[in-house]
N, C-alpha and C positions, 0 to 999 in steps of 0.2 A: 763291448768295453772289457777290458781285463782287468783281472781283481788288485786290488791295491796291495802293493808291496809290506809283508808283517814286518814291524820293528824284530832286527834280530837276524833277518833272511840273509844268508852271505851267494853275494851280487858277481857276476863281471862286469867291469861298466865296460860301455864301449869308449876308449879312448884313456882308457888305463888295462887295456887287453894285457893278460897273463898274471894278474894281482887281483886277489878276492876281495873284496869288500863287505862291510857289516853295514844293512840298513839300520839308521837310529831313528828314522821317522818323516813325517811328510816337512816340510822345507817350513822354515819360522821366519814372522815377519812381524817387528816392532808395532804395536799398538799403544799410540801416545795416550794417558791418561786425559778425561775431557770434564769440563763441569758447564752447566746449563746458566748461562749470564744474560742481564737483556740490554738489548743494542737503545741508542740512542733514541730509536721510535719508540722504545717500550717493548720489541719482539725478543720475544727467548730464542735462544742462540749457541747452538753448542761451542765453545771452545777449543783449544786444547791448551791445558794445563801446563802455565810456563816454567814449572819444574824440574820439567823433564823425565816425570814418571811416566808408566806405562806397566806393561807389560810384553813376553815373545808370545804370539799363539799361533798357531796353523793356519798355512798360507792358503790352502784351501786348495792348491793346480796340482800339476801334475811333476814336479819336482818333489827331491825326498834327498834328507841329507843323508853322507856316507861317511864311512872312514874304511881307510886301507888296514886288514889285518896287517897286526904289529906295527902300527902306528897309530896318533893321534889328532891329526890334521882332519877338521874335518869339510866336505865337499860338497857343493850341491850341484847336483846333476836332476836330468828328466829321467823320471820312471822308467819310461820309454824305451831309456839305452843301457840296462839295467837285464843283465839272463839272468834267473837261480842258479844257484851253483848247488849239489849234495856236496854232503860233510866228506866226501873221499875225493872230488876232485882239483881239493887244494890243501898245501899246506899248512896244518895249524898254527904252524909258528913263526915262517917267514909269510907267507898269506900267497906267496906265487902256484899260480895253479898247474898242477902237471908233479909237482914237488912231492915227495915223499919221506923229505928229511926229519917228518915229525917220530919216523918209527912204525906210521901204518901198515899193514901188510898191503900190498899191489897184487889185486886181481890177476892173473895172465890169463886167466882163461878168454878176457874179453878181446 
């Protein structure tokens, strides 16, 4: 099994190839708020709470939401299809990787 993606890790996803990505976390999934009521026989009964509270909490699988450096849109994709990227091969500002608009110096040696 491979380690879970850290909040923070900038990504390439597969299917947004050449643009980095910021993990913000494992993928969120509505949990309706519930209260304990008893049915007709007299049996307790979970509910759910016709208010429509709840709460987001963690979905638990193996998706993890994204955003595209320099944007705010955010995506959910599988872990899966997700490389690390280092901080030198993308750019910090537009998020395309290969870029160097940000000012970096570019290795030649490599």
């Amino acid at each position: 099994m491979t380690e879970p993606l850290a909040n923070g890790t900038r990504v390439e996803v597969e299917g947004f190839r050449g643009v980095a990505c910021i993990v913000l976390g494992p993928e969120q999934v509505w949990e309706p708020a519930t209260y304990l009521a008893e049915d007709e026989d007299g049996t307790e009964v979970w509910l759910e709470d016709p208010s429509g509270e709840g709460e987001w909490v963690d979905g638990g699988g193996s998706r993890v939401r994204v955003v595209m450096v320099g944007d705010d849109h955010e995506w959910t994709v599988d872990a899966g299809d997700c490389t690390p990227l280092s901080e030198d091969d993308y750019c910090s500002e537009c998020g395309q990787v290969g870029c160097y608009g940000d000012g970096r110096a570019v290795d030649e040696s490599s």
